[in-house]
Structure formats: structure tokens, C-alpha cells
ZAMAR-94459 format. One line per field, with one value per atom (N, C-alpha, C): residue in three letters; atom name; x, z, y. Coordinates in steps of 0.02 Angstrom, whole numbers. Each point is the difference from the previous one (the first is absolute). Example, Ala and Ser with C-alpha at 12.3 -4.5 7.8 and 13.67 -1.06 7.14 Angstrom:
<nodes>
code <- (Ala  Ala  Ala  Ser  Ser  Ser)
site <- (N  CA  C  N  CA  C)
xx <- (660  -45  45  -18  42  -39)
zz <- (390  0  0  -36  3  37)
yy <- (-284  59  60  53  59  55)
</nodes>
This chain:
<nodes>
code <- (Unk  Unk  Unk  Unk  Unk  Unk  Unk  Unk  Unk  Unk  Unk  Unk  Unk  Unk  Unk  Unk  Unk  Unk  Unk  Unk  Unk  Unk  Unk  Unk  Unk  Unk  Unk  Unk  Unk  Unk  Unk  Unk  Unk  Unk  Unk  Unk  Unk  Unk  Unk  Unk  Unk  Unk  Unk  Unk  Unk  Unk  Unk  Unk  Unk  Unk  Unk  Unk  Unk  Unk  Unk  Unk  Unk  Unk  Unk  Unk  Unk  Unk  Unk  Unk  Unk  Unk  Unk  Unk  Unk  Unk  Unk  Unk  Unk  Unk  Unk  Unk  Unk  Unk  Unk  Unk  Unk  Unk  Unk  Unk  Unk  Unk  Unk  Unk  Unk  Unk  Unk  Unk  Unk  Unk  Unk  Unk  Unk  Unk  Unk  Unk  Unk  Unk  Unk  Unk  Unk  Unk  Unk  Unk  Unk  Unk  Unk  Unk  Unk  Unk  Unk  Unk  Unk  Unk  Unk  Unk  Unk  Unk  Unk  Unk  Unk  Unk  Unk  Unk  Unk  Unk  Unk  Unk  Unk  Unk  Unk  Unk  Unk  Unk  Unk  Unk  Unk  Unk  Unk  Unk  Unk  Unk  Unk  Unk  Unk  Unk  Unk  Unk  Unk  Unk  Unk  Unk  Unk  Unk  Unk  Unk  Unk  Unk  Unk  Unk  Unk  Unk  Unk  Unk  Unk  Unk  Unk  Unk  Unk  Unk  Unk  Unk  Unk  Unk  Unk  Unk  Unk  Unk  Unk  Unk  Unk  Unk  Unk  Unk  Unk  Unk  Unk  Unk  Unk  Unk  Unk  Unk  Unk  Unk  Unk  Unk  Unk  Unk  Unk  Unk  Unk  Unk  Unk  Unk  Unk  Unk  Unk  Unk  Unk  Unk  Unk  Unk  Unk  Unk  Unk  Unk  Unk  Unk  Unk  Unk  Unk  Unk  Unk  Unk  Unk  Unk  Unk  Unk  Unk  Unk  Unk  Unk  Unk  Unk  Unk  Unk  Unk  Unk  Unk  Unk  Unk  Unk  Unk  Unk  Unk  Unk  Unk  Unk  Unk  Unk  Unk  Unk  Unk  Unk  Unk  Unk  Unk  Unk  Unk  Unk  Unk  Unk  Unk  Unk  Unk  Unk  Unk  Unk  Unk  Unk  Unk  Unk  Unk  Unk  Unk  Unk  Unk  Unk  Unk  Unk  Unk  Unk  Unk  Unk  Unk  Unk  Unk  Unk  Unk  Unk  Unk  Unk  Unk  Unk  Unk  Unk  Unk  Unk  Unk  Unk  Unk  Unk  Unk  Unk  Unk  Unk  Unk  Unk  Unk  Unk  Unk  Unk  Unk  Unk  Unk  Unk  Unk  Unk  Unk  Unk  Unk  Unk  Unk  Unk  Unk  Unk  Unk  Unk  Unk  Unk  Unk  Unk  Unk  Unk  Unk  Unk  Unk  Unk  Unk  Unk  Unk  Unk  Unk  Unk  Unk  Unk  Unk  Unk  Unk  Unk  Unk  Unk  Unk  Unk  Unk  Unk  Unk  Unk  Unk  Unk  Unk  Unk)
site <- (N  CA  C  N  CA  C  N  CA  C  N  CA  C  N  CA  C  N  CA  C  N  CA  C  N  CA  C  N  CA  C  N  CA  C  N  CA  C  N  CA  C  N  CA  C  N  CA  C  N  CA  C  N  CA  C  N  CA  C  N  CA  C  N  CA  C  N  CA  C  N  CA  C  N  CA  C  N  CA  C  N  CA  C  N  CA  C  N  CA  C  N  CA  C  N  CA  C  N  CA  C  N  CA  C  N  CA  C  N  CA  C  N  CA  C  N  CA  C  N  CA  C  N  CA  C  N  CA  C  N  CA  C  N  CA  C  N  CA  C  N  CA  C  N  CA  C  N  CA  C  N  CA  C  N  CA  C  N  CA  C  N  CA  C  N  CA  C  N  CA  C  N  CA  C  N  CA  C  N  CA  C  N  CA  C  N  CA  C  N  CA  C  N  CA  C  N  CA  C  N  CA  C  N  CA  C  N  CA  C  N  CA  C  N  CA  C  N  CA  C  N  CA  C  N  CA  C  N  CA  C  N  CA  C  N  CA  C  N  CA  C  N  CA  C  N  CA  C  N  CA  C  N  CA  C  N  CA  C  N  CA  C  N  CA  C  N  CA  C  N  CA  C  N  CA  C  N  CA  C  N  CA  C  N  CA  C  N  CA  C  N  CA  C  N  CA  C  N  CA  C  N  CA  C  N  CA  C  N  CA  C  N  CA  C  N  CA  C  N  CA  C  N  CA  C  N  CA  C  N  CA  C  N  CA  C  N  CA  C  N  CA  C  N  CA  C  N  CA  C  N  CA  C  N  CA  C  N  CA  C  N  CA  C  N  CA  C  N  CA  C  N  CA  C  N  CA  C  N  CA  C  N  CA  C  N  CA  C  N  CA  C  N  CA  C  N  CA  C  N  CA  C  N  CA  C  N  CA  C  N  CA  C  N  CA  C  N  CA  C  N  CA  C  N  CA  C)
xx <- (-132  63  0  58  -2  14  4  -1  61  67  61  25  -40  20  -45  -84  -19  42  26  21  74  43  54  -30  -36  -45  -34  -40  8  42  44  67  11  40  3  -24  -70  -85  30  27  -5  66  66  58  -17  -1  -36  -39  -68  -17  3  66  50  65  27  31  -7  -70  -40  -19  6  -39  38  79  72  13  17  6  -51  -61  -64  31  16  11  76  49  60  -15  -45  -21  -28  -43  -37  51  71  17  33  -31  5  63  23  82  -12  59  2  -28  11  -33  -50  -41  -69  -30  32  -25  4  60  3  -37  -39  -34  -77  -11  -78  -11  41  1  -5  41  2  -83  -1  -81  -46  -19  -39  -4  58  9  -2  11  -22  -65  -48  -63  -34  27  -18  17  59  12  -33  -26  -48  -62  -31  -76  23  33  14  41  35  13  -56  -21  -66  -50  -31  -47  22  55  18  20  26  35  -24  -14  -42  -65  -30  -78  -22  30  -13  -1  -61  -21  7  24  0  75  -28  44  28  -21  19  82  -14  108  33  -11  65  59  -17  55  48  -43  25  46  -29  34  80  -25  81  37  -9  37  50  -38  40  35  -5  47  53  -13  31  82  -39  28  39  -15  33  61  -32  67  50  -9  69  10  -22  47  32  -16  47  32  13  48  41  -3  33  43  -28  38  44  -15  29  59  3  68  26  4  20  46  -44  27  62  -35  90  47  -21  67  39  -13  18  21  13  15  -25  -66  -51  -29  6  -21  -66  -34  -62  -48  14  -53  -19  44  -20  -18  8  -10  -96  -12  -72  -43  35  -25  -20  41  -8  -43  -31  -36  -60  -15  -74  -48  27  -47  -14  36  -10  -30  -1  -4  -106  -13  -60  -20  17  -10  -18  53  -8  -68  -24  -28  -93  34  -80  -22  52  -12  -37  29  -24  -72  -13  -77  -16  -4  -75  13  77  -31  -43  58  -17  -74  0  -27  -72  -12  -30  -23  10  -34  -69  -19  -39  -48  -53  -25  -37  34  -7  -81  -57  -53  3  -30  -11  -47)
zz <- (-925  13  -40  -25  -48  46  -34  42  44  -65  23  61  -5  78  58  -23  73  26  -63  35  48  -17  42  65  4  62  36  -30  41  10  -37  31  48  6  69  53  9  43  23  -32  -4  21  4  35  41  15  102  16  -22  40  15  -46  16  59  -5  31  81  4  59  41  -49  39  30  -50  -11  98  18  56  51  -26  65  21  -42  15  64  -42  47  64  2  72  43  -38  36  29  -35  39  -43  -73  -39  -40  -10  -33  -67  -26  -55  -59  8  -70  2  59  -1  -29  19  10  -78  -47  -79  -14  5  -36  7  66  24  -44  13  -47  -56  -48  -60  -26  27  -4  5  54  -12  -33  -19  -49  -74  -10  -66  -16  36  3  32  6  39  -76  -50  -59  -57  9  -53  -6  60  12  -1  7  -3  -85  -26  -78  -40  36  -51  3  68  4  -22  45  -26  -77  -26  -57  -66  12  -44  -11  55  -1  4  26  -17  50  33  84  -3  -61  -20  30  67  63  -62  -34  -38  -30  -9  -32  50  61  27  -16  -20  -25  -59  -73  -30  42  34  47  16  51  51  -50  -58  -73  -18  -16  -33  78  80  63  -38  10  -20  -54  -49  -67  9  18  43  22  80  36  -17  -52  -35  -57  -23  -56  43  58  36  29  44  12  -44  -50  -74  -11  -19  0  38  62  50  5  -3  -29  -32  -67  -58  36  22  41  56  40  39  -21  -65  -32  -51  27  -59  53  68  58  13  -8  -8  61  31  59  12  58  -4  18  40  27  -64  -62  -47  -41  -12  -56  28  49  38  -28  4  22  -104  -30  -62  -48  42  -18  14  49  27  -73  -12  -81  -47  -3  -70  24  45  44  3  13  45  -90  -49  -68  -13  -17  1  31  55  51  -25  -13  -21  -70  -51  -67  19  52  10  4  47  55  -66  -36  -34  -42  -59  -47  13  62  14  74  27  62  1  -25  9  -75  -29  -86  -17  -14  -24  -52  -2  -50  -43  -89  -46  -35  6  -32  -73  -27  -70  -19)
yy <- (770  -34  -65  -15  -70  -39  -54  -77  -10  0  6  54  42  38  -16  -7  -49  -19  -76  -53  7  43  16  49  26  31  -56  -53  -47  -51  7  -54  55  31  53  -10  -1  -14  -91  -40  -66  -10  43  -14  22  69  10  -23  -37  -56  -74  -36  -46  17  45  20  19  36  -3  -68  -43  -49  -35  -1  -32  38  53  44  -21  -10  -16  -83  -24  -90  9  19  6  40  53  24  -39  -34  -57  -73  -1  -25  -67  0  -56  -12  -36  -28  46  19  16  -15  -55  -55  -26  18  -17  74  57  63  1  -6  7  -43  -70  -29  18  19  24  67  56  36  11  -47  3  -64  -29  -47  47  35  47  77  19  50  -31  -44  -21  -6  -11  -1  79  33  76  19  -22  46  -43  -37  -48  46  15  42  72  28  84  -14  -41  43  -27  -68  -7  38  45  18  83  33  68  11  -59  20  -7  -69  -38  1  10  19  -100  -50  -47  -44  -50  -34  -56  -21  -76  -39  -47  -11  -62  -61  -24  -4  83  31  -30  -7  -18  -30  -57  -33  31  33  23  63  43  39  -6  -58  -27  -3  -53  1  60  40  69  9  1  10  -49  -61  -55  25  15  11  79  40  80  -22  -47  -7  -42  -52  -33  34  66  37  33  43  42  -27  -81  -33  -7  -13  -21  72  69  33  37  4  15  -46  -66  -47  30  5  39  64  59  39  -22  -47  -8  -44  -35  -57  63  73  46  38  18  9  76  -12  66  18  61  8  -32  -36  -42  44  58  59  37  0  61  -52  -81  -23  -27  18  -39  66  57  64  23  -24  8  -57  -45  -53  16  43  17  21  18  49  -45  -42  -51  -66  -5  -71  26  44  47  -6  21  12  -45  -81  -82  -23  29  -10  23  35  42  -27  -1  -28  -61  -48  -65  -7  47  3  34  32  37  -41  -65  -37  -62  -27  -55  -30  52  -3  24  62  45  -6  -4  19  3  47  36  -55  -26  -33  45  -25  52  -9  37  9  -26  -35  -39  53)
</nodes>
């Protein structure tokens, strides 16, 4: 299996277990916005160690920062275009739904140039 499909198998693996946790917090009782920030804090770090370790083959806790970066840099291009989409009065369910692929693509390009890269043998 190549990289590019790991890595959408574990984005998959890494939304149901944000999502899970997003559901365990509100069961438990917790405000919304505590539940999206607890969640998303620790799913960023649940998908730091599962694409570095499943995908990348790579343990070096260090990336983080470069990591959040490329989150960082993802979620204000898909804010950005998703604008685009409704200042063009584009359905927002099909224009989110048609962003997944390229955004996940953006996403992955990032992590294996910038994140993850491979150091080249001299």
C-alpha cells in the first residue's frame, strides 16, 4: 500500500477517534466548546503519532510543531475556499464535501515534504 492511501486510512482511524472522544466529552456532560477543544488537542496529537508512526515510519515527537503548521495552514485554505464557495452562493454541504480530496491531498503533500521528509543519503 503507498503512502497516500495509508495516510487517508489513517485520517479515517484519526476522525473516529476525534470524533469519539468529541461524543465521550458531551456524554460526560461537558460544554460544547470544551468538548471541540479537548478533542481536537488531543486528536492532533493521537494523529501526530499514528501518521508519523503508521505512515511515515517516523517517532521523532520534535515534528510537532512543524505538524500543527501544515493543521494550521489546511484549515485556513479550506476556510478560505469554502468563502469563495458561498460568496458564489454554492451549496456549503457539497462545497465542504468536494474539498475533502484536495484539502487530504494539500495535507499529505505537506506532511511527507515538509513534516515528515525523508533525509536524502549523500
Amino acid at each position: 500500500m503507498n503512502k497516500f492511501t495509508k495516510y487517508i486510512f489513517v485520517g479515517m482511524l484519526n476522525t473516529l477517534f476525534g470524533y469519539s472522544l468529541f461524543a465521550l466529552f458531551i456524554f460526560l456532560g461537558m460544554h460544547y466548546s470544551l468538548s471541540v477543544l479537548l478533542s481536537t488537542v488531543i486528536g492532533i496529537i493521537f494523529n501526530f503519532k499514528t501518521i508519523g508512526l503508521l505512515v511515515f515510519k517516523n517517532k521523532n515527537n520534535s515534528l510537532l510543531i512543524k505538524f500543527v503548521t501544515v493543521y494550521v495552514i489546511t484549515y485556513c485554505l479550506n476556510v478560505g475556499l469554502l468563502h469563495i464557495f458561498k460568496e458564489n452562493n454554492f451549496n456549503m454541504y457539497l462545497a465542504g464535501f468536494l474539498l475533502l480530496f484536495p484539502i487530504a491531498l494539500i495535507s499529505f503533500l505537506l506532511h511527507n515534504s515538509f513534516v515528515f521528509r525523508e533525509k536524502k543519503a549523500i
